[in-house]
C-alpha positions as CSV (number, residue, x, y, z in Angstrom):
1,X,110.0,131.1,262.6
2,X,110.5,131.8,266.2
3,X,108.0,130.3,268.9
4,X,104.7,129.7,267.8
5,X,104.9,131.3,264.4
6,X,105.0,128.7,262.4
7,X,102.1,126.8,264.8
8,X,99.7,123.7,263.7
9,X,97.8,126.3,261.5
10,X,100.7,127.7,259.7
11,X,101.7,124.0,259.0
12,X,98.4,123.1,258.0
13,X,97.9,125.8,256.0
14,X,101.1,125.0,253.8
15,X,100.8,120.9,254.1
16,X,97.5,121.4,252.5
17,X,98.9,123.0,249.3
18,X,101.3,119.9,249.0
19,X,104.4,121.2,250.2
20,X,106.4,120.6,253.6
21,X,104.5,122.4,256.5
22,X,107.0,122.9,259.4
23,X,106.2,123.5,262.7
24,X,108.3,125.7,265.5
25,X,109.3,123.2,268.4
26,X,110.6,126.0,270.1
27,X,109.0,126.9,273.6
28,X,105.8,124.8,273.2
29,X,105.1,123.7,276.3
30,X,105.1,127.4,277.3
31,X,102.8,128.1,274.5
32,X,100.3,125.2,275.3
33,X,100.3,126.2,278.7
34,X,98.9,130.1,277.9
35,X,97.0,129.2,275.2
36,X,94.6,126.6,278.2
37,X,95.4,129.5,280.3
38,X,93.5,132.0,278.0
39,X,90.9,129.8,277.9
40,X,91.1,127.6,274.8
41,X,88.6,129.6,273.0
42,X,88.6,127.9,270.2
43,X,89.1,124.4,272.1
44,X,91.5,122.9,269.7
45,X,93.9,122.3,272.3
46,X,91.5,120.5,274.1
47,X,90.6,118.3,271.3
48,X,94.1,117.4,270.6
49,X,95.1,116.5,274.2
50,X,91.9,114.2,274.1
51,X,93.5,112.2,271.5
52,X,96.6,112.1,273.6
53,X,97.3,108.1,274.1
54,X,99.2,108.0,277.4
55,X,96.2,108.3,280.3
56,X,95.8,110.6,283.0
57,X,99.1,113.1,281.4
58,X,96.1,115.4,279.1
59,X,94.0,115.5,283.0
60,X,96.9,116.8,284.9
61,X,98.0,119.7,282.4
62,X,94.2,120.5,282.0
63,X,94.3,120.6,285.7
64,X,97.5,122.5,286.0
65,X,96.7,125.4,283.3
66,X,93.4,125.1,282.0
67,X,91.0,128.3,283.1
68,X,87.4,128.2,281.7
69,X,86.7,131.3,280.1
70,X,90.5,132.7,280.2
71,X,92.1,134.2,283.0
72,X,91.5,138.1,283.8
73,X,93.2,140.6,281.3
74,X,95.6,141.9,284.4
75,X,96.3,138.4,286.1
76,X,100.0,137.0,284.4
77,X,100.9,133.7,283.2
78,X,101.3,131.0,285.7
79,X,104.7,129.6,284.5
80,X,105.8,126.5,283.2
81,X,109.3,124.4,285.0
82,X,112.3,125.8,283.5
83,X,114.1,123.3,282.0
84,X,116.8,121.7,283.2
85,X,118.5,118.5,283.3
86,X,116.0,117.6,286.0
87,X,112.8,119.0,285.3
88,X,110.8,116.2,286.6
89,X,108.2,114.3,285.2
90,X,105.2,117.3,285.3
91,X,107.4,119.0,282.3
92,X,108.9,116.0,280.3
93,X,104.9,115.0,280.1
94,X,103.9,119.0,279.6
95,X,106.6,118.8,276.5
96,X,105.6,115.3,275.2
97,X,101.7,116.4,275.3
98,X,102.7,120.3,273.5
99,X,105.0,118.4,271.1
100,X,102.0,116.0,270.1
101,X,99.1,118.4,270.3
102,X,101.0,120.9,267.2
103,X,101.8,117.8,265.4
104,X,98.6,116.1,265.7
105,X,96.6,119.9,265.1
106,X,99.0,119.9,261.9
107,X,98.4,117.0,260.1
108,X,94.9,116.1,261.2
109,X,92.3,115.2,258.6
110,X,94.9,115.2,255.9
111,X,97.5,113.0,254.2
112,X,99.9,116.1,253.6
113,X,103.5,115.9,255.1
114,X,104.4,117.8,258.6
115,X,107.9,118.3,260.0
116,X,108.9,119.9,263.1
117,X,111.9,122.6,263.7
118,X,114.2,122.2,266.4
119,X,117.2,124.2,267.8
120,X,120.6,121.9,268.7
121,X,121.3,125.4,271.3
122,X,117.9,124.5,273.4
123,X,119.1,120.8,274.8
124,X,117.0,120.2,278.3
125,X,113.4,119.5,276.2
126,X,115.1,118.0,273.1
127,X,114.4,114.3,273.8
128,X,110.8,114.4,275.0
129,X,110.3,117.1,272.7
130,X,111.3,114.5,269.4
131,X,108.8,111.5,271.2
132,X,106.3,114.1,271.1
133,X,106.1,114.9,267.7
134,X,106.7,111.5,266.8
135,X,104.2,110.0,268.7
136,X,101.7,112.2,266.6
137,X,103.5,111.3,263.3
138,X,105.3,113.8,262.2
139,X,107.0,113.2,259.0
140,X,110.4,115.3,258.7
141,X,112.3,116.1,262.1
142,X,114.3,119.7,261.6
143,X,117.5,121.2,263.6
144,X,120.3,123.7,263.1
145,X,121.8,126.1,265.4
146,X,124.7,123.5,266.5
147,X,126.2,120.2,265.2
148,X,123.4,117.7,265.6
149,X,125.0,114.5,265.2
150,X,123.4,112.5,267.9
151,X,119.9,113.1,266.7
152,X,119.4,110.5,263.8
153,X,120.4,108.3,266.3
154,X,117.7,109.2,269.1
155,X,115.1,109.2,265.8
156,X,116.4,105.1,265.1
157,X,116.1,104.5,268.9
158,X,112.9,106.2,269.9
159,X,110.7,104.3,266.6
160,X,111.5,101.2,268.0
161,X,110.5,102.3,271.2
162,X,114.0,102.2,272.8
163,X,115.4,104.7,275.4
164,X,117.5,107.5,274.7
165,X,120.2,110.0,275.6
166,X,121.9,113.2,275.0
167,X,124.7,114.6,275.8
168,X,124.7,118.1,277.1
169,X,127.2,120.5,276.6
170,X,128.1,121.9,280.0
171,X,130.7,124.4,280.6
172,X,133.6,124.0,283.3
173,X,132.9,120.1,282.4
174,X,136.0,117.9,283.2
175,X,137.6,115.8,280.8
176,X,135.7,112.7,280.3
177,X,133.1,113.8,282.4
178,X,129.7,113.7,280.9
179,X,126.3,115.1,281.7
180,X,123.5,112.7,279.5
181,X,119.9,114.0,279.2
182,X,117.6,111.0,279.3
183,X,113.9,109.3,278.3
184,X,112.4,106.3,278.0
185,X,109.6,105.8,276.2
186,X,108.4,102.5,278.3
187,X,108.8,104.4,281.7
188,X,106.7,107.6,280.4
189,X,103.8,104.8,278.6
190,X,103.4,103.1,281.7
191,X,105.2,100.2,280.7
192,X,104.4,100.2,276.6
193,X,106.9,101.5,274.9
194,X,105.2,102.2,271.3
195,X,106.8,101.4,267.8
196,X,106.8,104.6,265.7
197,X,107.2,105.9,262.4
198,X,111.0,107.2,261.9
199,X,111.2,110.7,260.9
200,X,113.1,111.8,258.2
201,X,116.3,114.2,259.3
202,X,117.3,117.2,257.7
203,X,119.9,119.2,259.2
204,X,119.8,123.1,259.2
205,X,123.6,123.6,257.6
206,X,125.3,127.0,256.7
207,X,128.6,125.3,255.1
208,X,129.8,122.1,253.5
209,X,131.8,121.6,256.3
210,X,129.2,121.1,258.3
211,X,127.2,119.3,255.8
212,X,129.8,116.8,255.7
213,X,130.7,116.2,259.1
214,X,127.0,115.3,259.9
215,X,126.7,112.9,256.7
216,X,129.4,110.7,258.0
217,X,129.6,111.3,261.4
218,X,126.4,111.1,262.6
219,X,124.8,108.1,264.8
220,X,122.4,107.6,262.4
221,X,121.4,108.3,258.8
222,X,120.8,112.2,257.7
223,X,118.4,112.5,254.8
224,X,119.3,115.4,253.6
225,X,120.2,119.5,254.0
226,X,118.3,122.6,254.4
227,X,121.8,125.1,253.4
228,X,120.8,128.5,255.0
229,X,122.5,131.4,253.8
230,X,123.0,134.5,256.4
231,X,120.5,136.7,255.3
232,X,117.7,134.1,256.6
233,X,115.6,134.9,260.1
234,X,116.1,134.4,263.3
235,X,119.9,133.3,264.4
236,X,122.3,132.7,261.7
237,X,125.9,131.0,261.9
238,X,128.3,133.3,263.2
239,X,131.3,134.6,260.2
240,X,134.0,132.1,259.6
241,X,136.8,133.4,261.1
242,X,137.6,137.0,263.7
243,X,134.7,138.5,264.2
244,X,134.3,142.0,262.3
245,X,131.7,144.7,262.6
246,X,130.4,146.9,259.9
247,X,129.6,150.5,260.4
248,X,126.5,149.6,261.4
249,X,127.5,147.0,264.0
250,X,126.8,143.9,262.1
251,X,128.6,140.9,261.6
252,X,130.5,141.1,258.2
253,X,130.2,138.2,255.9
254,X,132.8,136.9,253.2
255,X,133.4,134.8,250.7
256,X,134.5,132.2,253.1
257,X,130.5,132.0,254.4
258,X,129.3,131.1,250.8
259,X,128.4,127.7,251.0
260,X,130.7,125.2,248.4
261,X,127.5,123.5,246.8
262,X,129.8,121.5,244.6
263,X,130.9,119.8,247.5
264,X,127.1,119.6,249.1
265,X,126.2,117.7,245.8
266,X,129.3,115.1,246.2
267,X,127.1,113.9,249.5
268,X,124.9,112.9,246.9
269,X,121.5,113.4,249.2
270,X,119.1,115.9,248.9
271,X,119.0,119.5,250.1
272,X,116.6,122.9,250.1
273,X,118.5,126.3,249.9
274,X,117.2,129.0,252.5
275,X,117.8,132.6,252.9
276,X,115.8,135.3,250.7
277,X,114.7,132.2,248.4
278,X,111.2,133.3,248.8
279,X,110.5,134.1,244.9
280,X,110.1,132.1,241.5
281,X,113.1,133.4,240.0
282,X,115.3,132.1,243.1
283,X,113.2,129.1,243.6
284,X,114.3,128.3,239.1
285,X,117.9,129.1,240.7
286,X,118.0,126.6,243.6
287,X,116.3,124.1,241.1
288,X,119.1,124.9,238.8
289,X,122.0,124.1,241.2
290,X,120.8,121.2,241.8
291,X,118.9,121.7,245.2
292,X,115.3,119.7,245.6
293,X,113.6,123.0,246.5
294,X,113.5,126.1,249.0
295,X,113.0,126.6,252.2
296,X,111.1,129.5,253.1
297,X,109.9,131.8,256.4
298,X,109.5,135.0,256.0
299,X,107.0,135.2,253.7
300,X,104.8,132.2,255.8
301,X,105.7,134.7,258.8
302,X,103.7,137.5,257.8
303,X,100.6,135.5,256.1
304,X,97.3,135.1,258.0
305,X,97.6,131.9,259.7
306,X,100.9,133.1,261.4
307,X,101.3,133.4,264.4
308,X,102.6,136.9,264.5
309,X,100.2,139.4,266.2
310,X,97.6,140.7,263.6
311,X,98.7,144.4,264.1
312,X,102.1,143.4,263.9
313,X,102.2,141.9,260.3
314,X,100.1,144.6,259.5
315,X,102.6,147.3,260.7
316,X,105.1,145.4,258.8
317,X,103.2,144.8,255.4
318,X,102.8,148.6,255.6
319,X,106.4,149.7,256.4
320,X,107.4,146.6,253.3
321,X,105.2,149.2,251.1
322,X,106.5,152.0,252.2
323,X,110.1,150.6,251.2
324,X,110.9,151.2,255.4
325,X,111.6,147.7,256.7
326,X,114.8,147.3,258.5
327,X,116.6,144.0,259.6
328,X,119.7,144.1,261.8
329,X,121.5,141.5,262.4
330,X,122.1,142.0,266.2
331,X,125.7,140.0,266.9
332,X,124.8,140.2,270.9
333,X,120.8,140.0,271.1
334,X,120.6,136.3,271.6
335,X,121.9,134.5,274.9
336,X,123.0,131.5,272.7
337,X,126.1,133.9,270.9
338,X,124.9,133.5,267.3
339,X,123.9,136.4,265.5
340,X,120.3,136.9,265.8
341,X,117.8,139.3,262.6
342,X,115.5,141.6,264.5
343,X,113.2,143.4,262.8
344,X,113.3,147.3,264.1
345,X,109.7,148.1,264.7
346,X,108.6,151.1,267.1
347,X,106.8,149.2,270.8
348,X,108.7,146.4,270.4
349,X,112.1,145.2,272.0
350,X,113.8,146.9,269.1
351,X,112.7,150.3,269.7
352,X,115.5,151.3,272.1
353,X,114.4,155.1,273.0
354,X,110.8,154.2,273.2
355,X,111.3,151.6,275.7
356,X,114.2,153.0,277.9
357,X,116.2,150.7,279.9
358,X,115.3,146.8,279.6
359,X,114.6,144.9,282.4
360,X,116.5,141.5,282.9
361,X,115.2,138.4,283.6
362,X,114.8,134.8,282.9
363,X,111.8,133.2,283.5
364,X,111.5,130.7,280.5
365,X,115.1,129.6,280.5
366,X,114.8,127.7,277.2
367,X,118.4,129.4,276.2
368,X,120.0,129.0,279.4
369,X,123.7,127.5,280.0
370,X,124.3,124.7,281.9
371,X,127.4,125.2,283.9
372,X,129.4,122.8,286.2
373,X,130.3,123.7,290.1
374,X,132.9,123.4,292.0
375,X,130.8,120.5,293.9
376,X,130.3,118.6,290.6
377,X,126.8,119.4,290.4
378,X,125.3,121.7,287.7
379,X,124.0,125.3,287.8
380,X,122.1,127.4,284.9
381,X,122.6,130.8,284.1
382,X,121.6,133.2,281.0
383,X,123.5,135.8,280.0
384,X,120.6,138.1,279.8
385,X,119.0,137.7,283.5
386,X,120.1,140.1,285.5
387,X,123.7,140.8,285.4
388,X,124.6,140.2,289.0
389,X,123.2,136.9,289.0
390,X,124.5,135.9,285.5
391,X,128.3,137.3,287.2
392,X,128.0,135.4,291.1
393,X,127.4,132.0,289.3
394,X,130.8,132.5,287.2
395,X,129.8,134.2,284.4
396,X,131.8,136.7,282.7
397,X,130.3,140.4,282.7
398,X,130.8,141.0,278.8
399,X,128.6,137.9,278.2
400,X,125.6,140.5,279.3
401,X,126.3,143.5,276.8
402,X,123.8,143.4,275.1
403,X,121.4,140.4,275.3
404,X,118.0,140.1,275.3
405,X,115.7,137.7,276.3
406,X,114.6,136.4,273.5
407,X,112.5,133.5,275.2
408,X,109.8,136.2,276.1
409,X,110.2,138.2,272.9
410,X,109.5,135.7,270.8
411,X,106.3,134.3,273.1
412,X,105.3,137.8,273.3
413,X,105.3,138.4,269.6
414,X,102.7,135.9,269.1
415,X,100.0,136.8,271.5
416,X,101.1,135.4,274.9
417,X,103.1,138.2,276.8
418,X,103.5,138.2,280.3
419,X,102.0,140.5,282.3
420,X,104.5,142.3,284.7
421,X,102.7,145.2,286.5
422,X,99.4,146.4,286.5
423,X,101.0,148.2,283.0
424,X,103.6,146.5,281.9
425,X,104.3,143.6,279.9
426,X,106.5,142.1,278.0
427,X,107.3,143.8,275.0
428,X,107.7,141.6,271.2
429,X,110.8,140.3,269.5
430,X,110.5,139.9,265.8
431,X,112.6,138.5,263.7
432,X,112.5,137.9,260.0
433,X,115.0,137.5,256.9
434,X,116.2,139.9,254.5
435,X,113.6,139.5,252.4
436,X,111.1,140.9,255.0
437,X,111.5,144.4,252.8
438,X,109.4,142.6,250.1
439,X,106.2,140.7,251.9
440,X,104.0,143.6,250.2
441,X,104.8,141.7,246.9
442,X,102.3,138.7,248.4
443,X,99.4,141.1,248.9
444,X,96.5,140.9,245.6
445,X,95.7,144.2,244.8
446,X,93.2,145.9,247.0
447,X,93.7,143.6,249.8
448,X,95.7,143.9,253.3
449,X,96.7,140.5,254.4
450,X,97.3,137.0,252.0
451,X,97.2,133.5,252.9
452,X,100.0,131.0,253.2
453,X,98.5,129.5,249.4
454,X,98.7,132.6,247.9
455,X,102.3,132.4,248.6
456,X,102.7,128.8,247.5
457,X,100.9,130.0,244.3
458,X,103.5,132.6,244.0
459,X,106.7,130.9,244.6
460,X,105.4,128.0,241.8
461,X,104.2,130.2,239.3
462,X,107.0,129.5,237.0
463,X,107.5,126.0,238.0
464,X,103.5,124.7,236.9
């Protein structure tokens, strides 16, 4: 669901209906900070930080970002700390605060359930990130994109209020040598640590491989499996094997990337199948094999408490009508190396001619790579800033074909682009499953937009 798609509304909006609303953790601080920066219109992120319980942390941000009124059309973005392994206290308590304010907006006034969606590839914010969203009670913690065996772990530690580290994955690293990312909850309360609520864990899994290997060995118990099949949205596991191209320059996949559900089953815990499951008949298929239930995106992506730019999902529902949506799974688009769906639509990152030559830059850094120097210490890099930067810190020149940045892509697909010149800004990324070509199917006849319980309705018709 990219950043910011599946916000505190979007979750809501499906909690309410009595399923699993899931928010994006993905670049939140970023997207609290432009959201007080555009004024807070609607003063929900306000309200949430005043319900924030560590003192003087909502006070500083508001101070740091918060313009009455909004800034002026032309003025950009003040950014927020890249992330690092030292970031310093202004951004672990900027990430805490975000984390807490879409969890809290979420599941406020409710008794629905509310999970949270995290990427293993985006390490720096992971740990104050998780407090975050626990500290406003979220119910299910989500992550994929890696192997994240360490996290059931830091959700045992951080309910009973204990500090916690990860390990980072740093290139060049020497054997035994470790780099830890670290928080403790007492140090960032002022001294009282709080006892939370555990989250459950579901890990994001493309194989039974994988699937087994965090069922037994994990630091900590795994409650279950969301099995994403390759024709999902946004990055999906890289082919099993060489990697071969179609004509089209996709990633081919095999029989070898069909996930063995037999042996998912044998784990004996529950688990949701993903990937162009958004319809009755497929949701009476998952049920049928055995799965608790679906996860879906796409459809959720394009409904009216999205996210997504309102003239965005319109150009899409229109093109779905049409029959004219196109997804291509980009094998290079993403700085993390997975393969990444992008949805070709004209002004937006996808539109090649139209935009001419992209320029590269990383000013977000939520998918940059830690590397070690020579001196021990770390560096970052990104293999879509500029290429002779990403090259003079050691980075191979093929790493840049190619990429991206999907950090401002996303961030500008819902709203919040950054202004570069008095008339540029930064264009949208959008990204969306397969089953993108088929969103028309949720619109009631006569009408140009549906809501994320029509879809519910939908998907259950069979099932009630």
């Amino acid at each position: 669901m990219g950043a910011g798609v599946s916000d505190w509304r979007l979750a809501r909006a499906v909690s309410l209906t009595g399923q699993l609303g899931v928010v994006s953790g993905t670049a939140v601080a970023c997207i609290l900070a432009r959201r007080l920066q555009l004024g807070d219109l609607d003063a929900r992120m306000r309200h949430a930080l005043e319900h924030f319980p560590v003192s003087g942390v909502a006070e500083k941000i508001l101070a740091d970002y918060y313009i009455p009124g909004g800034k002026s059309p032309g003025t950009p973005f003040k950014l927020t700390p890249l992330p690092s392994l030292q970031s310093g206290h202004d951004y672990e308590a900027l990430t805490v605060a975000a984390n807490f304010v879409e969890v809290f907006l979420a599941k406020e006034g409710h008794d629905g359930l509310v999970g949270i969606n995290f990427l293993e590839k985006i390490q720096f914010p992971t740990l104050p990130s998780i407090f975050g969203a626990m500290f406003a009670g979220v119910d299910y913690v989500l992550m994929g994109a890696g192997i994240p065996r360490s996290i059931p772990g830091v959700l045992d530690l951080l309910a009973k209020g204990q500090a916690v580290e990860l390990k980072i994955d740093v290139e060049g690293a020497l054997p035994g040598e470790e780099f830890l990312s670290k928080f403790a909850p007492a140090v960032f309360c002022d001294g009282n640590a709080p006892t939370l609520k555990r989250p459950l864990f579901l890990g994001i899994v493309a194989s039974a491989t994988l699937a087994m290997t965090l069922a037994r060995k994990s630091n900590g118990k795994v409650d279950g499996f969301i099995v994403e099949g390759e024709t999902a949205g946004g990055h999906n596991a890289p082919p099993r094997g060489a990697l071969q191209l179609s004509a089209e320059g996709e990633p081919v996949y095999g029989a070898r990337d069909v996930c063995d559900l037999d042996k998912v089953r044998e784990l004996e815990l529950p688990f949701w199948l993903a990937g162009s499951y958004g319809d009755p008949d497929k949701l009476a298929e998952a049920l049928s094999l055995g799965a608790a239930g679906i996860q879906v995106g796409t459809a959720f992506a394009f409904c009216e408490e999205s996210g997504i730019r309102s003239d965005i999902k319109q150009q899409t529902l229109q093109l779905s009508r049409e029959g004219k949506v196109r997804v291509f799974t980009d094998p290079l688009a993403s700085p993390t190396g997975f393969p990444f769906k992008v949805v070709q639509l004209p002004g937006t990152l996808s539109d090649d001619v139209a935009n001419g030559p992209r320029t590269r830059l990383c000013d977000l850094g939520y998918l940059r790579h830690a590397y070690r120097k020579e001196d021990g210490t770390l560096g970052y890099r990104c293999p879509a800033e500029p290429a002779e930067d990403f090259i003079h810190k050691g980075g191979e020149p093929d790493e840049t074909k190619g990429r991206l940045c999907v950090c401002n892509g996303l961030v500008s697909t819902i709203g919040l682009a950054q202004i570069r010149s008095a008339t540029a800004r930064d264009l949208p990324l959008v990204t969306a499953g397969n089953d993108v070509a088929q969103v028309a199917r949720y619109l009631q006849p006569g009408c140009d937009s549906y809501t994320a319980a029509e879809v519910v309705d939908y998907l259950l018709a069979k099932t009630r």
